[in-house]
PDB file of N, CA, C, O and CB in Angstrom:
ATOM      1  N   UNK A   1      45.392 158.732 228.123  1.00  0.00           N
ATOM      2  CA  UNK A   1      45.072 159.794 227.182  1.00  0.00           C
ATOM      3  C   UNK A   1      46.116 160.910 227.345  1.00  0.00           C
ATOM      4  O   UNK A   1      46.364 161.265 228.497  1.00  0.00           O
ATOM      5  CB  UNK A   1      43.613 160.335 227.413  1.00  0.00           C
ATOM      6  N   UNK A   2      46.857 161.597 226.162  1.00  0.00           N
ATOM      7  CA  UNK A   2      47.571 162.301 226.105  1.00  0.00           C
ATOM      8  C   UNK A   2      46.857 163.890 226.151  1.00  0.00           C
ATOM      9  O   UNK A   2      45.746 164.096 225.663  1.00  0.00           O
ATOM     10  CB  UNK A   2      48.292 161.837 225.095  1.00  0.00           C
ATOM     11  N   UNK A   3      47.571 164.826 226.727  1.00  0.00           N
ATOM     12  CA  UNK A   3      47.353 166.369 226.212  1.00  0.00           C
ATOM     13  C   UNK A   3      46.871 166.585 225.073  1.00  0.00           C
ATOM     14  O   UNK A   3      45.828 167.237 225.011  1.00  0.00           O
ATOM     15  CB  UNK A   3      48.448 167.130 226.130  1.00  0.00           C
ATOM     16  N   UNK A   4      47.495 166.100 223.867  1.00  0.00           N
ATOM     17  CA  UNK A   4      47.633 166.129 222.543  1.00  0.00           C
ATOM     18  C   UNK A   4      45.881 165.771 222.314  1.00  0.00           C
ATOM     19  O   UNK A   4      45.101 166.647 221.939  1.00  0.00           O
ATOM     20  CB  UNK A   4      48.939 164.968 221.915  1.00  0.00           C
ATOM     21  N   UNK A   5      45.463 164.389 222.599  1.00  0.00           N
ATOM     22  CA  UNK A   5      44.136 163.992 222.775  1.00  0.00           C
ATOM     23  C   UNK A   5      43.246 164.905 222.941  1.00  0.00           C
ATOM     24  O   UNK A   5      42.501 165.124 221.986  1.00  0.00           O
ATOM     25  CB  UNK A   5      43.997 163.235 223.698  1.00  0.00           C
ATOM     26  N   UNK A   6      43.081 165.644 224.114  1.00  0.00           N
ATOM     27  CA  UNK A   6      42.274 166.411 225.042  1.00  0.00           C
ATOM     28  C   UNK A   6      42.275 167.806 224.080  1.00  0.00           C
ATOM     29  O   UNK A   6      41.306 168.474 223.719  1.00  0.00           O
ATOM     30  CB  UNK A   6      43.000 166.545 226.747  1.00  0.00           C
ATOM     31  N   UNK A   7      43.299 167.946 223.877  1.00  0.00           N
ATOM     32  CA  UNK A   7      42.780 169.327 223.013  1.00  0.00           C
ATOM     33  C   UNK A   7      41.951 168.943 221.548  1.00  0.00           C
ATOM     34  O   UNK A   7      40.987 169.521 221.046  1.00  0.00           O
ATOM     35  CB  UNK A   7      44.306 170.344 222.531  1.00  0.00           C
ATOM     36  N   UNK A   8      42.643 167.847 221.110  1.00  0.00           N
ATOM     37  CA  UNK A   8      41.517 167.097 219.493  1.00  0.00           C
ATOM     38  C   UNK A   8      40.161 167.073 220.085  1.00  0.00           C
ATOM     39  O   UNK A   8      39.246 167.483 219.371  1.00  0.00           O
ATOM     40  CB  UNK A   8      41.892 165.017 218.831  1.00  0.00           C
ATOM     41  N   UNK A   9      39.899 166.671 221.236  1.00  0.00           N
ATOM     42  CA  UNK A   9      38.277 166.341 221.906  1.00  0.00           C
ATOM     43  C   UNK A   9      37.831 167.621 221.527  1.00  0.00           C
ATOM     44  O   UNK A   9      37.044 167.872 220.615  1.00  0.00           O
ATOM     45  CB  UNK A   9      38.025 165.993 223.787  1.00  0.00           C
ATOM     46  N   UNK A  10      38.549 168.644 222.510  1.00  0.00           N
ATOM     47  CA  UNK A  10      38.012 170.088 223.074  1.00  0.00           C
ATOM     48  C   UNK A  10      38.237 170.732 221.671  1.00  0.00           C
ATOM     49  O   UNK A  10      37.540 171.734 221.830  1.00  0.00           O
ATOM     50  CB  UNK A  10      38.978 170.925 224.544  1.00  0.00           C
ATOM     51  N   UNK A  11      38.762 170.849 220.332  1.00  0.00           N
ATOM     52  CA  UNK A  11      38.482 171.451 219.294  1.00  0.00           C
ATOM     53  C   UNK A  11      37.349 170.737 218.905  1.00  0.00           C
ATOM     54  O   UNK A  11      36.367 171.464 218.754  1.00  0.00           O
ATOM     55  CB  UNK A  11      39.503 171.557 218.402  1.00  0.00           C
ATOM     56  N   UNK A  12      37.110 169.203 218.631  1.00  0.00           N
ATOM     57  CA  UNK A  12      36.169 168.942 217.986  1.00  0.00           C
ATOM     58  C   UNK A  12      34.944 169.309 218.665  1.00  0.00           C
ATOM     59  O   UNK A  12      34.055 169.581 217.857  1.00  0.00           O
ATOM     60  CB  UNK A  12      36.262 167.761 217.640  1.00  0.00           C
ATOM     61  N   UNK A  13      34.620 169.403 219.804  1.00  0.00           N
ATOM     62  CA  UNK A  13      33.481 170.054 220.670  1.00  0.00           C
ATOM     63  C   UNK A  13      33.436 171.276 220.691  1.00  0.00           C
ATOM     64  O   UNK A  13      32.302 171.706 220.902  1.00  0.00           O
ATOM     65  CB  UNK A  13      33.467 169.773 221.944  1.00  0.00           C
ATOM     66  N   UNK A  14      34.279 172.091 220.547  1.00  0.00           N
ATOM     67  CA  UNK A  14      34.125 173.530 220.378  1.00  0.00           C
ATOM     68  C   UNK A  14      33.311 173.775 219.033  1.00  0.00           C
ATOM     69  O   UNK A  14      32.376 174.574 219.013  1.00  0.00           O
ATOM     70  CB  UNK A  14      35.581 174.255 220.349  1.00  0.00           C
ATOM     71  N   UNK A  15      33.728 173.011 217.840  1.00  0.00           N
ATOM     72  CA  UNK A  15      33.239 173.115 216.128  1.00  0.00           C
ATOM     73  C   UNK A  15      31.873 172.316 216.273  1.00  0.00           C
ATOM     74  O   UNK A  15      31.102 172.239 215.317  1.00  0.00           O
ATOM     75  CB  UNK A  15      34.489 172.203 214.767  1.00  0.00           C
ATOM     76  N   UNK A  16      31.558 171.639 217.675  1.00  0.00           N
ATOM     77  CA  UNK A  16      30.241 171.090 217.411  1.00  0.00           C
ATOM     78  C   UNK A  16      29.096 172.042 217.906  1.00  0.00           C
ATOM     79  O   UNK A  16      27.871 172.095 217.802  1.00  0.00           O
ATOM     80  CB  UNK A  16      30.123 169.709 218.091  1.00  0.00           C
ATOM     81  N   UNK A  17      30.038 172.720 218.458  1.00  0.00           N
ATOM     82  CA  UNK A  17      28.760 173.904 219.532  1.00  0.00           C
ATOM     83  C   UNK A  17      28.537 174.906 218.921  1.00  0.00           C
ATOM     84  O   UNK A  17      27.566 175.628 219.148  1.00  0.00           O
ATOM     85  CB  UNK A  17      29.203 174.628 221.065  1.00  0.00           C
ATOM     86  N   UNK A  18      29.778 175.209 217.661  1.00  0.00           N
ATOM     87  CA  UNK A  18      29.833 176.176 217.069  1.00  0.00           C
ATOM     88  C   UNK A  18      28.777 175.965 216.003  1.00  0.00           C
ATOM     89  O   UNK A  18      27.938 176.748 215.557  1.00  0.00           O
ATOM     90  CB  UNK A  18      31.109 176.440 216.720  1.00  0.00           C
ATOM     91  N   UNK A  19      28.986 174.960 215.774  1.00  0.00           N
ATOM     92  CA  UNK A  19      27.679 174.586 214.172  1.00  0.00           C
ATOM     93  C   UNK A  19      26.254 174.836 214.990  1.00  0.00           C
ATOM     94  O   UNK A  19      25.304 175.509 214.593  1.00  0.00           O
ATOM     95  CB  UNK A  19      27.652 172.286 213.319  1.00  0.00           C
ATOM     96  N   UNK A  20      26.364 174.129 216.205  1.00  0.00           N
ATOM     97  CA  UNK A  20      25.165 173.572 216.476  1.00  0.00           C
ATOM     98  C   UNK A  20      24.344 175.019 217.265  1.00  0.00           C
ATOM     99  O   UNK A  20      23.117 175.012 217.361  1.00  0.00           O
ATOM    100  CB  UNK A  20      25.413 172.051 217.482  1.00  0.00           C
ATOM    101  N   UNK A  21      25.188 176.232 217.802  1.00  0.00           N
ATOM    102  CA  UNK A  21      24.699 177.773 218.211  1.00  0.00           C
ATOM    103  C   UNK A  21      24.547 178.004 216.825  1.00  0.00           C
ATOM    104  O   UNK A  21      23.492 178.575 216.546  1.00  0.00           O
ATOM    105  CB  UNK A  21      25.803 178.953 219.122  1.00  0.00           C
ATOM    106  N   UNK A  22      25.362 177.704 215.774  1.00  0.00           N
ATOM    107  CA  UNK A  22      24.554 178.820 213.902  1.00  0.00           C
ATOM    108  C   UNK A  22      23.686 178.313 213.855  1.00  0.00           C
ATOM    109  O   UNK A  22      22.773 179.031 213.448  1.00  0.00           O
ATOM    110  CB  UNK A  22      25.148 178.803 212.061  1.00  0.00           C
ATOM    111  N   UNK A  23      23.399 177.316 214.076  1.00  0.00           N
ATOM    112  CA  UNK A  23      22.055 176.593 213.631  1.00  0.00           C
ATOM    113  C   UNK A  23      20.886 177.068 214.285  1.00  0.00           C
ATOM    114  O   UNK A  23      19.812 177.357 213.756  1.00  0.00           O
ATOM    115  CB  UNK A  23      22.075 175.109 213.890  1.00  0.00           C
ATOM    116  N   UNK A  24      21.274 177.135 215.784  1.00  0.00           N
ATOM    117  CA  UNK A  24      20.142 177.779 216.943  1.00  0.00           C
ATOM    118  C   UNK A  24      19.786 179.381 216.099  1.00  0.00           C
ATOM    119  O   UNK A  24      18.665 179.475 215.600  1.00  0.00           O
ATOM    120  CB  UNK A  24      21.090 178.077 218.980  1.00  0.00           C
ATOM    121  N   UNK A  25      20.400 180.149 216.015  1.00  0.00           N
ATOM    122  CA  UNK A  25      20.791 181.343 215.432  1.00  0.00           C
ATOM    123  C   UNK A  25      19.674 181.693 214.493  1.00  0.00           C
ATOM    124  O   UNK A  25      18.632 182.340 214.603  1.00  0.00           O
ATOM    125  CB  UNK A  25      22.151 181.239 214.751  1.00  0.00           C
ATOM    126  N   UNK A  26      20.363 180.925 213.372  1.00  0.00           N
ATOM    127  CA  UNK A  26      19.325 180.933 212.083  1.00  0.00           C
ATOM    128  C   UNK A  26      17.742 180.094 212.246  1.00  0.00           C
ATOM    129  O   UNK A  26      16.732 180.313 211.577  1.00  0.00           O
ATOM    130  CB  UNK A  26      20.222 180.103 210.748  1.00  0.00           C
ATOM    131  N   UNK A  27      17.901 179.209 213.222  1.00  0.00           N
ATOM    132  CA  UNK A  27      16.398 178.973 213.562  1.00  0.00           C
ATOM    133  C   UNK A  27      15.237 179.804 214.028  1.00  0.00           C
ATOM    134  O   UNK A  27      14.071 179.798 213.635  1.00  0.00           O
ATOM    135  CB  UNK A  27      16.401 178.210 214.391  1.00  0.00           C
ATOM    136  N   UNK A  28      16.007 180.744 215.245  1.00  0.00           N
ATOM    137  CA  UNK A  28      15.269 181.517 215.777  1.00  0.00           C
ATOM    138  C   UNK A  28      14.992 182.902 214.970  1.00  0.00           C
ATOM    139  O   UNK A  28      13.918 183.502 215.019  1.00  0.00           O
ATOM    140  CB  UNK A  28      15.793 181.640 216.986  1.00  0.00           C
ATOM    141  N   UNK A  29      16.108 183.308 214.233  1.00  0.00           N
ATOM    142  CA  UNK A  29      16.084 184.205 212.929  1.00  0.00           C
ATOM    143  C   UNK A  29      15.018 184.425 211.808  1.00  0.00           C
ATOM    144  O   UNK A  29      14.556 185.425 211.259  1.00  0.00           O
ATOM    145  CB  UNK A  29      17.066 183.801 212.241  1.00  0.00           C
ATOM    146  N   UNK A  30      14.753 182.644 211.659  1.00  0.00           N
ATOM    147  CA  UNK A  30      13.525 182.476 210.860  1.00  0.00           C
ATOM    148  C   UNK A  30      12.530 182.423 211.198  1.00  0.00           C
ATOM    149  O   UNK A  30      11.627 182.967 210.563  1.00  0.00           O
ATOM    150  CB  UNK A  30      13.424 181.705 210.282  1.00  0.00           C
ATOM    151  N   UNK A  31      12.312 181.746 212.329  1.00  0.00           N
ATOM    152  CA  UNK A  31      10.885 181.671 213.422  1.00  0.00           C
ATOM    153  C   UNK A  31      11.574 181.820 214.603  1.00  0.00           C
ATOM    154  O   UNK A  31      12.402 181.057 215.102  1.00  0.00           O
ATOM    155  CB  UNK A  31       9.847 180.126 213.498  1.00  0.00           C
ATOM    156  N   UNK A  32      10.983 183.312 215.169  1.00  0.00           N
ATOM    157  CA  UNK A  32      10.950 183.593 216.129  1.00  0.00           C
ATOM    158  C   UNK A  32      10.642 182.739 217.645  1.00  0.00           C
ATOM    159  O   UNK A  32      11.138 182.859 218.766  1.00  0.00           O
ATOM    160  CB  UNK A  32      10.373 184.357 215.787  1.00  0.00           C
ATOM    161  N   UNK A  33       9.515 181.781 217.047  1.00  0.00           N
ATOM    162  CA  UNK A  33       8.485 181.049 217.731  1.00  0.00           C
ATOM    163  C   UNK A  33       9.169 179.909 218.032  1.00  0.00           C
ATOM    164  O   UNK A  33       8.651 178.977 218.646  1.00  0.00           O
ATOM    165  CB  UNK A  33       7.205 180.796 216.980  1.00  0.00           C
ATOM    166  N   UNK A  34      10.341 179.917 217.630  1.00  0.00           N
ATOM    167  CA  UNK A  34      11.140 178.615 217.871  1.00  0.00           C
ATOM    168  C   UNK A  34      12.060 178.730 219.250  1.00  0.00           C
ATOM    169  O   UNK A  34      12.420 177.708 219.834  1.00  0.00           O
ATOM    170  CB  UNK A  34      12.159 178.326 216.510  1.00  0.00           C
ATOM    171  N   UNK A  35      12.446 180.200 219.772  1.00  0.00           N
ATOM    172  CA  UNK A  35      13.264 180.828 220.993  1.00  0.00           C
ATOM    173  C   UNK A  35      13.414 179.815 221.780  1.00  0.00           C
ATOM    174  O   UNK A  35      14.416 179.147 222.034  1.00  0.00           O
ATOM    175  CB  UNK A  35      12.638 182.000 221.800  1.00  0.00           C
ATOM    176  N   UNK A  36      11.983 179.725 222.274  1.00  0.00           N
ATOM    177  CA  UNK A  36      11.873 178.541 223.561  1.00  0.00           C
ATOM    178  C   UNK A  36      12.278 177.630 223.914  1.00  0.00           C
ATOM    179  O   UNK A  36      12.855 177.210 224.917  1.00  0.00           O
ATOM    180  CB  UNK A  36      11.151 178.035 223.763  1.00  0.00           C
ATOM    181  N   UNK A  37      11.730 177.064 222.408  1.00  0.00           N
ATOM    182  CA  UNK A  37      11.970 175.524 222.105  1.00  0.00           C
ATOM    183  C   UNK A  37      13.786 175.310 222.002  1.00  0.00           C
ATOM    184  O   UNK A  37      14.296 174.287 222.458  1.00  0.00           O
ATOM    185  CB  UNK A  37      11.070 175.071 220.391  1.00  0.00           C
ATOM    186  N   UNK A  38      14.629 176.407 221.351  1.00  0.00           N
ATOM    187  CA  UNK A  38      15.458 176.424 221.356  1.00  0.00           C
ATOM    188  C   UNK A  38      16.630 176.628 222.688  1.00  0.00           C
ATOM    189  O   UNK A  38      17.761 176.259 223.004  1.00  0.00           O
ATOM    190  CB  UNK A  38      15.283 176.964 220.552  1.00  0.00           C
ATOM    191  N   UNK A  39      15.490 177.485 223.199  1.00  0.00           N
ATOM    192  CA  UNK A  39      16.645 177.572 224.443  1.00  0.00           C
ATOM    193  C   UNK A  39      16.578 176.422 225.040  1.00  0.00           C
ATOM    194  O   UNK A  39      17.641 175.813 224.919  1.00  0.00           O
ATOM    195  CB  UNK A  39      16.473 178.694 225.598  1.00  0.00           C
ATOM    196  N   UNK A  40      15.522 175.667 225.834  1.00  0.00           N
ATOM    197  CA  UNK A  40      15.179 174.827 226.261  1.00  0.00           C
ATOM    198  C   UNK A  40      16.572 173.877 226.010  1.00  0.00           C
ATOM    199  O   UNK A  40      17.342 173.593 226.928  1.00  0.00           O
ATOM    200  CB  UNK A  40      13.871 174.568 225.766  1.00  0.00           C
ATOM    201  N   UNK A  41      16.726 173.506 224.818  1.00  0.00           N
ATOM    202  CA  UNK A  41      17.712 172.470 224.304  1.00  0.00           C
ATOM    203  C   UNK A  41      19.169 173.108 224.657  1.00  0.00           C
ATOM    204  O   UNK A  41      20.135 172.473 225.081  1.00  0.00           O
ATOM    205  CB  UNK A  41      17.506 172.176 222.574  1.00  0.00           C
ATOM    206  N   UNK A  42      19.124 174.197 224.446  1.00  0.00           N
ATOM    207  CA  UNK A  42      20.487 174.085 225.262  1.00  0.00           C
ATOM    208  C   UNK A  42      20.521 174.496 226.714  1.00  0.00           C
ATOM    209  O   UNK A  42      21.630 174.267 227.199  1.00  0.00           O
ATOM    210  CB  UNK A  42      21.534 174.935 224.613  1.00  0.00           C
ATOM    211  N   UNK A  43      19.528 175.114 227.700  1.00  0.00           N
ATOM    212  CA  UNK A  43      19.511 174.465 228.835  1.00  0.00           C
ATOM    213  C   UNK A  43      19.405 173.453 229.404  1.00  0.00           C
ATOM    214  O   UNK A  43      19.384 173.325 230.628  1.00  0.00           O
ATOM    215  CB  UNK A  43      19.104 174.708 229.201  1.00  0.00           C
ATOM    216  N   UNK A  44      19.287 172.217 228.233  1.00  0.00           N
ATOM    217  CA  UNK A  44      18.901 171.244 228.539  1.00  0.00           C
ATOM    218  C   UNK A  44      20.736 170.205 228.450  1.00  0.00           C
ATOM    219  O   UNK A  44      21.225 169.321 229.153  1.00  0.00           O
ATOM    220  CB  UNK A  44      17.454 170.945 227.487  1.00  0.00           C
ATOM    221  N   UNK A  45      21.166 170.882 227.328  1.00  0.00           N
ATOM    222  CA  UNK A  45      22.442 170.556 227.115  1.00  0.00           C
ATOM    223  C   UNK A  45      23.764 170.830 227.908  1.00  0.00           C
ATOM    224  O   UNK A  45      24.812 170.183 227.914  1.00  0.00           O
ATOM    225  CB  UNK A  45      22.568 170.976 226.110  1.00  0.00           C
ATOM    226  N   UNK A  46      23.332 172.258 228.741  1.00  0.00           N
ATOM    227  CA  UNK A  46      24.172 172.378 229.562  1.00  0.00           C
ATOM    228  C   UNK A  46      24.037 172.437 230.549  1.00  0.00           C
ATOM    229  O   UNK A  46      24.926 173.024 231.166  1.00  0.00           O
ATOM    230  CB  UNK A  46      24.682 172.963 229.455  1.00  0.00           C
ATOM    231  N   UNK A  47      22.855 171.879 231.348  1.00  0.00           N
ATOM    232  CA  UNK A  47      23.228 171.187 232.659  1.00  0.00           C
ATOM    233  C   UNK A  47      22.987 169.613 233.146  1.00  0.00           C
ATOM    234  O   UNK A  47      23.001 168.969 234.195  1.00  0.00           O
ATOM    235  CB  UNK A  47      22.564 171.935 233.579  1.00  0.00           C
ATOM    236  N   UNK A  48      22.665 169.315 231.160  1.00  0.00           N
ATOM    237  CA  UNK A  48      23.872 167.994 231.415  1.00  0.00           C
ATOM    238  C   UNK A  48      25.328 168.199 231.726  1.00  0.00           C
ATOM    239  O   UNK A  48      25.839 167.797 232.771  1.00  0.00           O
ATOM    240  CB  UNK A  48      24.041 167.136 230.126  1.00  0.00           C
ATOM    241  N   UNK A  49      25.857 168.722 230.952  1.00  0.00           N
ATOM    242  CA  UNK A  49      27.459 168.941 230.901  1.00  0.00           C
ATOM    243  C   UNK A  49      27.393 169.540 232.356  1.00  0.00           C
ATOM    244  O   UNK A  49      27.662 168.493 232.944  1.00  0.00           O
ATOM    245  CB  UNK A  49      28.201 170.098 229.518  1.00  0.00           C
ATOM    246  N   UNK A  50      27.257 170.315 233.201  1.00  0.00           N
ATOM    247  CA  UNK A  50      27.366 170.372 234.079  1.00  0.00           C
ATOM    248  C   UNK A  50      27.189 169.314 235.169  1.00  0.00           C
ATOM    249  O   UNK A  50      28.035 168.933 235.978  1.00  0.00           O
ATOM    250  CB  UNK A  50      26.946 171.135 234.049  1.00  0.00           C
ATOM    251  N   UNK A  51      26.105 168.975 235.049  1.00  0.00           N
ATOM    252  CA  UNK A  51      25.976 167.923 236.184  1.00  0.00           C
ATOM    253  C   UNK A  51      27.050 166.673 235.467  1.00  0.00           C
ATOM    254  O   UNK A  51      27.055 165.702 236.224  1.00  0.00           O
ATOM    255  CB  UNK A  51      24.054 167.344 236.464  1.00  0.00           C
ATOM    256  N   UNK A  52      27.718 166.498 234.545  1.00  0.00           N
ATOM    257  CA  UNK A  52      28.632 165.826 234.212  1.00  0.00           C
ATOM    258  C   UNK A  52      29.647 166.076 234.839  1.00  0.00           C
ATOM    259  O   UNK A  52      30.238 165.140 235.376  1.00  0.00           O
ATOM    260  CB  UNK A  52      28.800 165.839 233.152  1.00  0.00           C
ATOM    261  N   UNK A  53      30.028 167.097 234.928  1.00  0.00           N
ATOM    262  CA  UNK A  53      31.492 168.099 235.346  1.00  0.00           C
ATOM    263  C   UNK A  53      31.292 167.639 236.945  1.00  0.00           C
ATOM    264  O   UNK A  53      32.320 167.240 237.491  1.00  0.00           O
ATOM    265  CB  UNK A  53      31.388 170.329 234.994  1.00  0.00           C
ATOM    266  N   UNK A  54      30.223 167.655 237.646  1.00  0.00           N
ATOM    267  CA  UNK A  54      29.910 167.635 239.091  1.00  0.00           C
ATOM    268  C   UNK A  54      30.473 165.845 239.500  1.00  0.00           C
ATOM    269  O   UNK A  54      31.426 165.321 240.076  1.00  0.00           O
ATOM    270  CB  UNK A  54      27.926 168.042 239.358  1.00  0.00           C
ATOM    271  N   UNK A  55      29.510 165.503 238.958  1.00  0.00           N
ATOM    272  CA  UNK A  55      29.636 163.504 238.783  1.00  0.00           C
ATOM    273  C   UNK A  55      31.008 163.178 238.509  1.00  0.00           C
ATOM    274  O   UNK A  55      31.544 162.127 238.861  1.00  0.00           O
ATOM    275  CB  UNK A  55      28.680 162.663 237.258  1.00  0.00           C
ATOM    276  N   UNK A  56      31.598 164.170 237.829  1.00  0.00           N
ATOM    277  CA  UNK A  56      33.196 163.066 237.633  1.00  0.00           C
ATOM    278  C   UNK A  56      33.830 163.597 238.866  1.00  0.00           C
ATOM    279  O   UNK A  56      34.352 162.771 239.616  1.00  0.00           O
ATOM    280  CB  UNK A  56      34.494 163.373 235.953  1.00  0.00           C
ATOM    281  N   UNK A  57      33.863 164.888 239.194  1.00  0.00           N
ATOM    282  CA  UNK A  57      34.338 165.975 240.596  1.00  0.00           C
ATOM    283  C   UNK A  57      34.373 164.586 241.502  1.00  0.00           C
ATOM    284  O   UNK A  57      35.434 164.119 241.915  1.00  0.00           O
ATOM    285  CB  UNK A  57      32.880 167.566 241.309  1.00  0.00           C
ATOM    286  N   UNK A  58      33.314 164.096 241.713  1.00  0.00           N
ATOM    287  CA  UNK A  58      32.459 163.732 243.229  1.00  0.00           C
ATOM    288  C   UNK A  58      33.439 162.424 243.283  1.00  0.00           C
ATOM    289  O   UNK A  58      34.269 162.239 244.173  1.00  0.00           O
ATOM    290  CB  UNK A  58      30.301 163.340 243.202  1.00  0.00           C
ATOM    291  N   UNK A  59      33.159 161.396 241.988  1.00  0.00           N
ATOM    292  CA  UNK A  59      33.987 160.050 241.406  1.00  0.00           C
ATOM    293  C   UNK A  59      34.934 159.936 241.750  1.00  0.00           C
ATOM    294  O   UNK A  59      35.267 158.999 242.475  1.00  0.00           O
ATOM    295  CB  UNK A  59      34.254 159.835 240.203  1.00  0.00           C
ATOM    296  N   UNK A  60      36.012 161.207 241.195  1.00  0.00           N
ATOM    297  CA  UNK A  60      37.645 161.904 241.687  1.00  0.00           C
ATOM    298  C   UNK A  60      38.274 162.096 242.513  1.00  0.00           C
ATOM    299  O   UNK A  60      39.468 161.958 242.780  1.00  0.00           O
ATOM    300  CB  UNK A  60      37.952 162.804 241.592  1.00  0.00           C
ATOM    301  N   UNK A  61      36.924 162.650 243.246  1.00  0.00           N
ATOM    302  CA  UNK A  61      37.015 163.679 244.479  1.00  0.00           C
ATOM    303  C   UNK A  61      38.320 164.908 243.778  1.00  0.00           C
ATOM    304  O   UNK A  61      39.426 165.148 244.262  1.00  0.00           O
ATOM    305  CB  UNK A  61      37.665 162.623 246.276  1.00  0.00           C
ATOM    306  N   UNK A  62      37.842 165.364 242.816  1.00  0.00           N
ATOM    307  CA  UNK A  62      38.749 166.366 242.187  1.00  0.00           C
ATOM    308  C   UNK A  62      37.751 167.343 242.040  1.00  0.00           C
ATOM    309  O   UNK A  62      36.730 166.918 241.499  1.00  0.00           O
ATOM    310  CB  UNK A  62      39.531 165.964 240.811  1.00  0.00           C
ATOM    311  N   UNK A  63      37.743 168.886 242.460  1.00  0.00           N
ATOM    312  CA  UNK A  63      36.965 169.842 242.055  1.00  0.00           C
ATOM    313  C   UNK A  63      36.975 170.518 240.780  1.00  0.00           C
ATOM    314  O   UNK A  63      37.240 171.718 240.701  1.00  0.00           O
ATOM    315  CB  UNK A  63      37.068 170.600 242.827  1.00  0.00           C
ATOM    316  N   UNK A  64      36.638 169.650 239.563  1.00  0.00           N
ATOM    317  CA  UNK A  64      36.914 169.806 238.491  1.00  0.00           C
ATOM    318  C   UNK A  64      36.918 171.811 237.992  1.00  0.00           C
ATOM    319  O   UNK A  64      37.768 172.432 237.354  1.00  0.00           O
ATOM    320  CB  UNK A  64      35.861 168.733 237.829  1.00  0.00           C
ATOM    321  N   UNK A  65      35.559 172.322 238.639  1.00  0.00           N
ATOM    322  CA  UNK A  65      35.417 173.833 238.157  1.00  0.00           C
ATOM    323  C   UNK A  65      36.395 174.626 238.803  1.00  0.00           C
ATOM    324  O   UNK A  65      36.613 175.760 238.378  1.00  0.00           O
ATOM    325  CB  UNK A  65      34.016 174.484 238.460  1.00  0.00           C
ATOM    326  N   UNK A  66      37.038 174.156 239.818  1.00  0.00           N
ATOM    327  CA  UNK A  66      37.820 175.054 240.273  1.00  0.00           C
ATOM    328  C   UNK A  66      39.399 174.928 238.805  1.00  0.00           C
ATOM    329  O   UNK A  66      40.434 175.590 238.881  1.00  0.00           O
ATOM    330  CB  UNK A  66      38.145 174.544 242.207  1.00  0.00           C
ATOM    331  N   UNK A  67      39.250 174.472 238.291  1.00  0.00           N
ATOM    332  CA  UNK A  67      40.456 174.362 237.392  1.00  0.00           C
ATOM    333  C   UNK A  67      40.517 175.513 236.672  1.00  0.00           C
ATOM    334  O   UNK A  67      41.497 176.041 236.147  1.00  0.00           O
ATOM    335  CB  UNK A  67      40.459 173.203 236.457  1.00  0.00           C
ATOM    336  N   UNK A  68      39.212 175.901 236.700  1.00  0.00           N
ATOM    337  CA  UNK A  68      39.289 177.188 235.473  1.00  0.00           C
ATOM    338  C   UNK A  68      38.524 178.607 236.398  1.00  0.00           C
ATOM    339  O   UNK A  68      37.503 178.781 237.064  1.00  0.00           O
ATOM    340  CB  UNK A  68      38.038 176.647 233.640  1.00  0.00           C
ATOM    341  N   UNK A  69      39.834 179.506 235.914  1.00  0.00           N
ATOM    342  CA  UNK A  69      39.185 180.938 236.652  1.00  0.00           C
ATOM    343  C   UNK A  69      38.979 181.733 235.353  1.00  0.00           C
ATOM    344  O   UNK A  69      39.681 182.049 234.393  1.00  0.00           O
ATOM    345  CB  UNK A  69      40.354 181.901 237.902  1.00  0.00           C
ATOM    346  N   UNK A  70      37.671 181.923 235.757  1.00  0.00           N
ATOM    347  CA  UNK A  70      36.625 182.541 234.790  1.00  0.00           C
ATOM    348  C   UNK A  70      37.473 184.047 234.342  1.00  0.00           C
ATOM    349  O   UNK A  70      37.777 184.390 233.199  1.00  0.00           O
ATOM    350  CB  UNK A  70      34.884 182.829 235.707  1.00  0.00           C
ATOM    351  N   UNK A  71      37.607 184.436 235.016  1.00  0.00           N
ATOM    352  CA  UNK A  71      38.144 186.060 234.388  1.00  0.00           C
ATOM    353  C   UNK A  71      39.139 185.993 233.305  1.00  0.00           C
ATOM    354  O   UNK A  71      39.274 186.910 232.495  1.00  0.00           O
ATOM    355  CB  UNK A  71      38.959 187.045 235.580  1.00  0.00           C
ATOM    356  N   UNK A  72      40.022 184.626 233.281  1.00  0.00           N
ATOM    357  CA  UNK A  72      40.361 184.718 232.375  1.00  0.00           C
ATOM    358  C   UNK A  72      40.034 184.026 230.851  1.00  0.00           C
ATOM    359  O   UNK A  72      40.807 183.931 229.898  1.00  0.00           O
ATOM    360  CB  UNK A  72      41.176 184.671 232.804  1.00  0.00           C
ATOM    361  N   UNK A  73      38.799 183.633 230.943  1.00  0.00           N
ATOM    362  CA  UNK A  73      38.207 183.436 229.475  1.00  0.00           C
ATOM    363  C   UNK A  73      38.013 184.218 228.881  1.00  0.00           C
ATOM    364  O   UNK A  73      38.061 185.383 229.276  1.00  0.00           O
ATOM    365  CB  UNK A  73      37.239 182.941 229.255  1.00  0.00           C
ATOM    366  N   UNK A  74      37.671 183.807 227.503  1.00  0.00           N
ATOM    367  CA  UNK A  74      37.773 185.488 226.523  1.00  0.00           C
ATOM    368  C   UNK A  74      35.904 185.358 226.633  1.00  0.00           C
ATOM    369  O   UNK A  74      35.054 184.710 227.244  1.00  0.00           O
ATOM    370  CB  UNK A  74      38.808 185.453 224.083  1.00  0.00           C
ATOM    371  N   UNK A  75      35.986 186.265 225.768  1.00  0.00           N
ATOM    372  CA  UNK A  75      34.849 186.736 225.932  1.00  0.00           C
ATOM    373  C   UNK A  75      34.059 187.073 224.726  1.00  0.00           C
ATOM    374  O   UNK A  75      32.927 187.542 224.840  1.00  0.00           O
ATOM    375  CB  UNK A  75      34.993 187.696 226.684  1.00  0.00           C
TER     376      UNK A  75
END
């Protein structure tokens, strides 16, 4: 897999999280009563992806999170 690859992944996953937070957005916008249920799903979503990030680390033996220093993400 090329560089070139990895960034097509990481845009198309960025535009999926992006649809898929408007969507959370306007759910909870309309029914309040939905918060929970909503958060739930993406706590639920991201510590899959996390414990993903951990599992390939361990596989590797590469400390995948150390790749990225947080201070410099935007914000």
């Amino acid at each position: 897999m090329t560089e070139q690859n990895i960034d097509t992944h990481l845009r198309e996953a960025l535009s999926h999280l992006e649809l898929a937070l408007n969507q959370s957005v306007r759910c909870v916008l309309e029914n309040d009563s939905a918060k929970k249920e909503i958060g739930l799903k993406w706590e639920q979503f991201l510590g899959e992806f996390i414990g993903l990030v951990r599992e390939k680390g361990k596989k590797s033996r590469l400390n995948l999170l150390s790749w990225i220093t947080f201070p410099r993400m935007k914000s």
